[in-house]
C-alpha positions, 0 to 999 in steps of 0.5 A, a space after each residue: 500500500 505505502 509503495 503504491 502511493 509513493 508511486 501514485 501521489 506525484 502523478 496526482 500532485 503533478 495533474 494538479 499543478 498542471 490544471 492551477 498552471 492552465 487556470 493561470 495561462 486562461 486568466 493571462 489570456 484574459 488580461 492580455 485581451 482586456 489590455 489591449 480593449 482598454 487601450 484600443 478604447 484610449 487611443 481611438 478617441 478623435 483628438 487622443 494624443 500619440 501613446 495614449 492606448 499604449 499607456 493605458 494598456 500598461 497601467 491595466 496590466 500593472 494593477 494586476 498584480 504580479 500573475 501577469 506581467 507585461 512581456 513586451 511593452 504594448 504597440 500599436 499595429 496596423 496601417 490602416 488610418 480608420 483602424 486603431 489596433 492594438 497589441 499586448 503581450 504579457 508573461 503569466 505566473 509560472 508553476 513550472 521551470 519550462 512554462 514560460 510563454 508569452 501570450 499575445 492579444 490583439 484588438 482593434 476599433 474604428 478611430 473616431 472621426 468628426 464627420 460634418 453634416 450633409 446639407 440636402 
């Protein structure tokens, strides 16, 4: 019997760990898309100044705490000039000593623009 669960227990300790491990991975990848939403709302904005998504991305990350962190500072893609997009990446908390991944999320808006009125 002791033998059995010398030899059961660390499988069942490892399963374990493994599910906390995806538990932290899905709420990185959650944190990484609600960043990058947060900043895509920032620099949409008609008349928002350069880095404002960028900036704000940043902060969000940073109240998290330390089960998410930024893996790269977050930038600003695309080309389009009707399209704000945004990338994030960030590192979560790792259990174990070969875990390490970073997770990238992208969202992307309509820039706000003043159109005037059509006069008939």
């Amino acid at each position: 019997m002791t033998l059995s669960l010398a030899i059961v227990f660390p499988a069942v300790l490892f399963v374990i760990l493994l599910v906390v491990q995806a538990g932290l991975w899905w709420y990185a990848e959650q944190a990484a898309l609600a960043a990058a939403r947060e900043g895509v709302e920032a620099g949409r904005i008609n008349g928002a100044p350069t880095g404002a998504g960028e900036e704000r991305a940043t902060e969000f990350v940073e109240r998290l705490g330390d089960v998410v962190e930024l893996g790269a500072p977050p930038r600003q893609t695309g080309s389009d000039p009707d399209l704000y997009q945004l990338s994030v990446t960030v590192e979560p908390l790792t259990l174990f000593p070969f875990a390490d991944l970073a997770i990238t999320k992208t969202a992307t808006a309509p820039r706000e623009k003043f159109v005037p009125p059509v006069v008939p």
